[in-house]
VEXDREN-2710 file (C-alpha; in Angstrom, 1 decimal):
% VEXDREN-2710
k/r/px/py/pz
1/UNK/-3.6/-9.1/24.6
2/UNK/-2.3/-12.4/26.4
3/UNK/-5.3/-14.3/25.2
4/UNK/-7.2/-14.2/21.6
5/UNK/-9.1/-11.1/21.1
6/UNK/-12.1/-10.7/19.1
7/UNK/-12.1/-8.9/15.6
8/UNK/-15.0/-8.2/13.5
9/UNK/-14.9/-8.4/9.7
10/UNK/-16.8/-5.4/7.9
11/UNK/-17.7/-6.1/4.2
12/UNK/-18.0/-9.8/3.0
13/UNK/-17.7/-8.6/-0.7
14/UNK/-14.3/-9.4/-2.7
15/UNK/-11.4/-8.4/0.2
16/UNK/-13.3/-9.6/3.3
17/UNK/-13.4/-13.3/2.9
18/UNK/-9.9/-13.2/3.2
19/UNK/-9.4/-11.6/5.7
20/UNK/-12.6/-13.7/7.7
21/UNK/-10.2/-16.2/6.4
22/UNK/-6.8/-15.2/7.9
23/UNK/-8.7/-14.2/11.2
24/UNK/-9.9/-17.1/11.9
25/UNK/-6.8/-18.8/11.4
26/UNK/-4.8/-16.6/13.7
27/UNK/-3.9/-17.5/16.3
28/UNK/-4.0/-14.0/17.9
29/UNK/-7.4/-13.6/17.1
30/UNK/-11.2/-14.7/18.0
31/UNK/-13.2/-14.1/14.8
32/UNK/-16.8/-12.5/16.1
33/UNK/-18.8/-11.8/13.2
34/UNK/-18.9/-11.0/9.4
35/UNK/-20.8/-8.4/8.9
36/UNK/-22.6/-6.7/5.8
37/UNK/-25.7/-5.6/5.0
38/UNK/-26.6/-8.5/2.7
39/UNK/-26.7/-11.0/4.9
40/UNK/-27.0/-13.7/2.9
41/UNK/-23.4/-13.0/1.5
42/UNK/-22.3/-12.5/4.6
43/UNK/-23.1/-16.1/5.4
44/UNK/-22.2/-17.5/2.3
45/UNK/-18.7/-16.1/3.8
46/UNK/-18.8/-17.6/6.9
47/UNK/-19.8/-21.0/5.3
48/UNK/-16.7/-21.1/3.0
49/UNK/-14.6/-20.8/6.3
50/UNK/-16.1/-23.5/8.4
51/UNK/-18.7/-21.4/10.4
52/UNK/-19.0/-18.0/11.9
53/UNK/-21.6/-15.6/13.3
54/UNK/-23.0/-13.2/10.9
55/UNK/-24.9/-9.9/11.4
56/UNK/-26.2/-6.9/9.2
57/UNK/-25.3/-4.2/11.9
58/UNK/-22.9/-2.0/12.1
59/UNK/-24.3/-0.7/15.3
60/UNK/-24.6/-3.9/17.0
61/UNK/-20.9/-4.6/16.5
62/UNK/-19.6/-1.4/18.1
63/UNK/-21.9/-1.7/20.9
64/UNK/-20.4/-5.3/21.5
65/UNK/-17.9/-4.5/24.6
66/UNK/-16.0/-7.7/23.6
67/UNK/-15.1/-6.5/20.2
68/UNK/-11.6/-4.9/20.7
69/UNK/-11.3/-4.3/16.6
70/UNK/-12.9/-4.4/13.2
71/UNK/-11.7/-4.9/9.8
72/UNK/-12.9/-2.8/6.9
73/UNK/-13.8/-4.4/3.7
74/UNK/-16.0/-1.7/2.2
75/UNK/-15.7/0.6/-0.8
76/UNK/-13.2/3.7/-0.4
77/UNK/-16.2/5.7/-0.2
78/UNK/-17.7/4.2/3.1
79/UNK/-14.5/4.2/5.1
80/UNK/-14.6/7.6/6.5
81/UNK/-18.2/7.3/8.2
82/UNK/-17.3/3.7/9.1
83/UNK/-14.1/4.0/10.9
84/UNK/-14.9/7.3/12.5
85/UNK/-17.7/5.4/14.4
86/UNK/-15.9/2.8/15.2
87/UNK/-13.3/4.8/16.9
88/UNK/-15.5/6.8/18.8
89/UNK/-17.1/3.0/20.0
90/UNK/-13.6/2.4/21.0
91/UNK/-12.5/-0.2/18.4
92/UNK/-9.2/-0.3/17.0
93/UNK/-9.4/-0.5/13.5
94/UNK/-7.9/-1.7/10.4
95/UNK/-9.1/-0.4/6.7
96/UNK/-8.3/-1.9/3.5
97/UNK/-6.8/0.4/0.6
98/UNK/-7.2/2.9/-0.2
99/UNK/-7.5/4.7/3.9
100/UNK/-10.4/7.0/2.5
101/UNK/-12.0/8.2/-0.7
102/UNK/-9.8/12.1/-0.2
103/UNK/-7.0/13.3/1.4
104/UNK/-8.8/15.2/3.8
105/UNK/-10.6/12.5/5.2
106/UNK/-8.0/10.5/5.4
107/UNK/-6.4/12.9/7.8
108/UNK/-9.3/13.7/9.7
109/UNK/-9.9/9.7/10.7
110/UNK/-5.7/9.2/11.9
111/UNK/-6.2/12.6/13.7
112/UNK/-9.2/10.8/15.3
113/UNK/-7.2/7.3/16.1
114/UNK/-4.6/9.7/17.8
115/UNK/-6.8/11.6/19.7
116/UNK/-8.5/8.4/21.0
117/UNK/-5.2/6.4/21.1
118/UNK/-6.4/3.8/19.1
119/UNK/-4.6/1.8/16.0
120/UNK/-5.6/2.8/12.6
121/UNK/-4.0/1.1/10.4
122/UNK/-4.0/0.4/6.7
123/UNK/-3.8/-2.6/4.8
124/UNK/-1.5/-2.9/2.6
125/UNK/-1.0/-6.0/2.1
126/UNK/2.2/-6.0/-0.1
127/UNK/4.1/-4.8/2.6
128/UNK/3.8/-7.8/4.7
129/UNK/4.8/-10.5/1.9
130/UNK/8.2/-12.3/2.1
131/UNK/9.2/-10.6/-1.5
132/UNK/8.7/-6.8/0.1
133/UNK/10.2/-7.6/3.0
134/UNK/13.1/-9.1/1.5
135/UNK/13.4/-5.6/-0.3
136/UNK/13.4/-3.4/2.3
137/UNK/15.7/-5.6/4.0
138/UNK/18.3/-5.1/1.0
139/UNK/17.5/-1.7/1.0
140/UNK/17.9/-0.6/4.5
141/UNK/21.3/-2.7/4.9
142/UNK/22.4/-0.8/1.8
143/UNK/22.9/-3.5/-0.9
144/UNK/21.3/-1.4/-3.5
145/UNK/23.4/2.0/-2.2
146/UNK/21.8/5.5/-3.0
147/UNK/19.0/5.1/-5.0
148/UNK/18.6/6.5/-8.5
149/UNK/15.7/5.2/-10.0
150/UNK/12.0/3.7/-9.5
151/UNK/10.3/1.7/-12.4
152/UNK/7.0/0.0/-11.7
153/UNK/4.1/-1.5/-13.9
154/UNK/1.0/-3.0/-12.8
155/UNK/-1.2/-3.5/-15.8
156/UNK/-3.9/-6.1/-16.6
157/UNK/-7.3/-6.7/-18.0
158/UNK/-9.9/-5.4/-15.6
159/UNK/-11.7/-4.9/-13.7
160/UNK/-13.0/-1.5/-14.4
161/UNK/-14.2/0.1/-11.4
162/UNK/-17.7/2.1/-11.7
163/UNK/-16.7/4.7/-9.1
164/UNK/-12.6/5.2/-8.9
165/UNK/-10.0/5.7/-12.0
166/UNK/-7.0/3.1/-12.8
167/UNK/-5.0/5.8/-10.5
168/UNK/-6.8/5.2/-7.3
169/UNK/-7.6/1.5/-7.8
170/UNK/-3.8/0.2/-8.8
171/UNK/-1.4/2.6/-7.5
172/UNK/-2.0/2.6/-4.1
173/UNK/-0.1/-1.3/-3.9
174/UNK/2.5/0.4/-5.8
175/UNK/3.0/3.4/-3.7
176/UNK/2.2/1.7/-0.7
177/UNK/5.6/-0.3/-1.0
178/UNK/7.7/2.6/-1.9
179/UNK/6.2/4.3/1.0
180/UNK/7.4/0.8/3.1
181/UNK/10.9/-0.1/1.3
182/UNK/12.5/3.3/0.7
183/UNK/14.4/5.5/3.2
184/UNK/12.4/7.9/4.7
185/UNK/9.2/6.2/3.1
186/UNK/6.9/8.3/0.2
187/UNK/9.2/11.1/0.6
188/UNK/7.9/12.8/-2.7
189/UNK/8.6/16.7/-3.9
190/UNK/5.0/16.9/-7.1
191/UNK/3.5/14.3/-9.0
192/UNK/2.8/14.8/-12.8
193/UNK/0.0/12.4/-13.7
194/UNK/-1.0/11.6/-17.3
195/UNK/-4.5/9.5/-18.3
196/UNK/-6.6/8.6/-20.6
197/UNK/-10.4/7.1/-21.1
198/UNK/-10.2/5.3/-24.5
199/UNK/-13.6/3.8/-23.3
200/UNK/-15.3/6.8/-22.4
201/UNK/-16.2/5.8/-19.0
202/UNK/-15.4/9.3/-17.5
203/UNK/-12.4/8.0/-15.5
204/UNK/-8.9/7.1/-16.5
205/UNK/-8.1/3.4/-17.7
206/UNK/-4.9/4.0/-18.2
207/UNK/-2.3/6.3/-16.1
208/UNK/1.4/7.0/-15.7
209/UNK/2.9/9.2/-12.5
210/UNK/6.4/10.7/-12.4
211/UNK/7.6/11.3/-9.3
212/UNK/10.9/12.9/-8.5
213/UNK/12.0/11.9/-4.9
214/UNK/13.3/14.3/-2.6
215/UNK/17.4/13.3/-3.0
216/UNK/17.2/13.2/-6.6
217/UNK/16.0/10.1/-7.7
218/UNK/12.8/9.3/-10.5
219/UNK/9.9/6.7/-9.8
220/UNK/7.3/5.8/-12.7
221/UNK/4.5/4.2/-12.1
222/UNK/2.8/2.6/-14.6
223/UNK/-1.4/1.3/-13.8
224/UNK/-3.3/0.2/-16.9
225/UNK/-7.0/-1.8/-16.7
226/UNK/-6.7/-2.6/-20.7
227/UNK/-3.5/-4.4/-21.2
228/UNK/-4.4/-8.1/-22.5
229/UNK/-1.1/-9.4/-20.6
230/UNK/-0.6/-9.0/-16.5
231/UNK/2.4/-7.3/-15.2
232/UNK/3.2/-6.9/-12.1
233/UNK/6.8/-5.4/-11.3
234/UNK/9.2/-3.2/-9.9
235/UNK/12.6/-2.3/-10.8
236/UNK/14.5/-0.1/-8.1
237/UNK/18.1/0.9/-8.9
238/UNK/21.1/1.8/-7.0
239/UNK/24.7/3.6/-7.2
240/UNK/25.5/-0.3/-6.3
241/UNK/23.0/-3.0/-7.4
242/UNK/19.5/-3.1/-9.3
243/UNK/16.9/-5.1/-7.7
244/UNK/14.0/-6.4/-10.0
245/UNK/10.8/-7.7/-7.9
246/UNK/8.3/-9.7/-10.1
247/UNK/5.2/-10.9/-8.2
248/UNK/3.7/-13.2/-11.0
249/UNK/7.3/-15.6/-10.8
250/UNK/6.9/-17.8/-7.8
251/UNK/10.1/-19.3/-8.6
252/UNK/11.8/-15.6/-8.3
253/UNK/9.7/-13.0/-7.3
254/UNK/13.0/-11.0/-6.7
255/UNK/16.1/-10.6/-8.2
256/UNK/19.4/-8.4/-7.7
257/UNK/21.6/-7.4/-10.4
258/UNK/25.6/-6.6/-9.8
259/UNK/24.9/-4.6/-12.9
260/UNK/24.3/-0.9/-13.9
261/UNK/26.5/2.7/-14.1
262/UNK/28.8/3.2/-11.9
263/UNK/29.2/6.9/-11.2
264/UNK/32.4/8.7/-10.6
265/UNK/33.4/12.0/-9.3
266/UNK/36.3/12.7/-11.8
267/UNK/36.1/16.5/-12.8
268/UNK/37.4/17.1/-16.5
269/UNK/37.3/20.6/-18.3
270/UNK/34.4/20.1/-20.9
271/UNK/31.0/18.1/-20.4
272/UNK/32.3/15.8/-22.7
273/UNK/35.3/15.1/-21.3
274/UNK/33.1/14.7/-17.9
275/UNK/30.8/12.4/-18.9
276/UNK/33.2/9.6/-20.6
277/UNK/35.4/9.9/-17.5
278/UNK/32.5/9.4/-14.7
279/UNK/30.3/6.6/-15.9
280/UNK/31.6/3.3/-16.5
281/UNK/29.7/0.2/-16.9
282/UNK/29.7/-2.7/-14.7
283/UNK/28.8/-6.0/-15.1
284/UNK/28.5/-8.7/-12.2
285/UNK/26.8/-11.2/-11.2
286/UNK/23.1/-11.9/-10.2
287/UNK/21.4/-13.9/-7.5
288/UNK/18.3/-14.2/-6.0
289/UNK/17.4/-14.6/-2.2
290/UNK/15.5/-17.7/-0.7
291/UNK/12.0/-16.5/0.0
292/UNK/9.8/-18.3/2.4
293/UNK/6.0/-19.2/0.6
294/UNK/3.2/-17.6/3.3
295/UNK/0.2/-16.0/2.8
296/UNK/0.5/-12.3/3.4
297/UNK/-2.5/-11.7/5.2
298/UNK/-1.5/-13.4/7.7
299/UNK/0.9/-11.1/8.9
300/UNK/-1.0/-8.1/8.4
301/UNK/-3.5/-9.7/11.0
302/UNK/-0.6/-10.5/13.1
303/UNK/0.8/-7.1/13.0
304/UNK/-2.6/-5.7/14.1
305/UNK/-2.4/-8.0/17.3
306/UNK/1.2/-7.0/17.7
307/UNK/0.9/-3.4/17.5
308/UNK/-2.6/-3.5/19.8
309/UNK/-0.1/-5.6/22.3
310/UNK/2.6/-3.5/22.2
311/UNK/1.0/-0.1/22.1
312/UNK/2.9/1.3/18.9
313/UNK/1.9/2.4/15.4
314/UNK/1.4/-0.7/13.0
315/UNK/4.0/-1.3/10.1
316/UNK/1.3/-0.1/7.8
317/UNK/0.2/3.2/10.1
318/UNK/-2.6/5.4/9.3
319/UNK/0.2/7.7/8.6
320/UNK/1.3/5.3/5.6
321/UNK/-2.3/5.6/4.2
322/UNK/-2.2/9.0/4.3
323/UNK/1.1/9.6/2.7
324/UNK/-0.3/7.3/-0.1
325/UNK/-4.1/9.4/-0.3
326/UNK/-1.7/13.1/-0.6
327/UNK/0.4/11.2/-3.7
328/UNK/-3.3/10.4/-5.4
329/UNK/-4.5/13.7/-4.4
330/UNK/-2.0/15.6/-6.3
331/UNK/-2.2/13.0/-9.4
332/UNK/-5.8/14.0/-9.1
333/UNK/-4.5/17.5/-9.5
334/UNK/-1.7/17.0/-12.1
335/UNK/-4.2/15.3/-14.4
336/UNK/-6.9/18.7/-14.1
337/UNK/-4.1/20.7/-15.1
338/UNK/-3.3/18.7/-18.1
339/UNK/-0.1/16.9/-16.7
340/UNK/1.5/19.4/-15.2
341/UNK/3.6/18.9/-11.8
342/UNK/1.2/19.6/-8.8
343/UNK/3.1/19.9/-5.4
344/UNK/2.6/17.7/-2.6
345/UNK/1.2/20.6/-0.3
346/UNK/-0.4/18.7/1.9
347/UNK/0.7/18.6/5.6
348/UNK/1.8/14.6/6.0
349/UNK/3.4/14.9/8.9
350/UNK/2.2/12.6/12.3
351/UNK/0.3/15.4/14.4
352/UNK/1.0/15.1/17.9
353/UNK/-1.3/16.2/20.8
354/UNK/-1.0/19.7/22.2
END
């Protein structure tokens, strides 16, 4: 990929006019088409972004040998059928959240991207803003030390979906950036999962997961479709700082505190005795890094061209997608058995070829 390459937009429904958007804009990319099957919002689309070709086949699209990927805008549900063909047409591909509508098809489409060696790769598009980034920078350098604890809440008013639960609509983003900013990604032993459906919809509108991570630590995750206020934010805290991200404050989206517990390893005779001589409290000072203002989806189309280029898994691999579907699996699980931990015994591991 020396020169612009040409990408295909599937779905022109909420999530694909922006990324029509941020394809045309890119300089790494030659937008071909929007398609969908109502082709009348599909040029509505292309009209909002100063003019682009439109079609209402899927087929035509993969039989294009000019089209080296597509972009899936479609409901969960679709995705498997969708990107399956478009591997087999040879197209690298790129699927919005959630990768697939189970776990197991999930793993059967990056088994398929392998055996083909194509780029499957998910898009989360959290991972790719300057905030996130910023985190797993302070992370990885060790700014935050060992981490202890995970608190996140994304809650808001709508919109109800008529075919997922709160679970599988608003965690992904959530798990998604654990899976990007902490040390050895969604590295997660059970999930206990608790919802409920004050509407009577037959699907959770609210939902909290507990996750212990493997190391010790605790994430909560918090996802709620009924709260009359919008949260978004996540609080991860370390043996040496706190960090606090906030999306909805342009002005500080994150912030990291020189204040919590600090733990130490003096051994006395009696519990007691232990606890008042290892914790001390410690308060510092707080500061919050500059943060560049871009639009995120612009680097999730540049890191498509970049891993295409390059020949390497994207940022956001099928691989992250999937680690993200076996966490929702066993929610799924935990909240049949009435809250109960359900293990993560799904294989999550990249498969390599024999």
């Amino acid at each position: 990929m020396t020169e612009k390459v040409k990408a295909v937009v599937v779905g022109a429904g909420y999530w694909g006019p922006n990324l029509a958007r941020n394809f045309q804009a890119s300089n790494d990319w030659d937008l071909g088409a929007i398609c969908d099957l109502d082709i009348e919002r599909a040029e509505q689309v292309a009209r909002s972004i100063g003019g682009a070709p439109v079609t209402s086949s899927f087929d035509e699209v993969l039989a294009d040998p000019t089209v080296a990927a597509v972009a899936i805008a479609t409901p969960a549900r679709t995705h498997y059928p969708l990107v399956l063909a478009a591997l087999d047409a040879g197209k690298h591909v790129m699927v919005e959240k959630p990768l697939a509508d189970t776990w197991e098809r999930g793993r059967a489409m990056v088994d398929k991207a392998q055996e083909c060696g194509l780029i499957l790769m998910a898009d989360h598009t959290y991972c790719y803003t300057p905030a996130v980034l910023k985190m797993r920078e302070l992370i990885a350098e060790g700014s935050l030390g060992d981490i202890l604890f995970v608190d996140s809440t994304r809650i808001n008013l709508g919109l109800i979906q008529p075919d997922v639960d709160v679970f599988w609509d608003l965690a992904p983003h959530d798990l998604s950036i654990l899976d990007f900013v902490l040390p050895g990604g969604l590295d997660v032993n059970s999930v206990s999962a608790h919802g409920s459906d004050p509407l009577q919809t037959g699907t959770a509108c609210i939902g909290y997961l507990a996750l212990p991570l493997r190391g010790g630590a605790m994430a909560h995750v918090q996802v709620n479709w009924l709260s009359p206020t919008k949260i978004r934010r996540m609080v991860i805290g370390g043996t040496k700082r706190t960090l606090v991200w906030d999306d909805l404050n342009p002005q500080q989206r994150v912030s990291v505190y020189d204040r919590g517990v600090d733990i130490g390893t003096v051994s006395k005779a009696t519990p007691a005795d232990r606890r008042e001589a290892n914790i001390s409290y410690r308060l510092g000072d707080t500061w919050a890094p500059a943060l560049p203002e871009r639009e995120a989806l612009g680097g999730v189309v540049a890191e498509l061209a970049s891993a295409i280029r390059e020949g390497r898994p994207a940022r956001t691999s099928g691989e992250s997608g999937l680690r993200v579907l076996s966490v929702l699996d066993a929610a799924q699980r935990s909240l049949g058995a009435g809250g109960a931990p359900a293990p993560l015994e799904l294989d999550i591991r990249p498969r390599t070829a024999a």
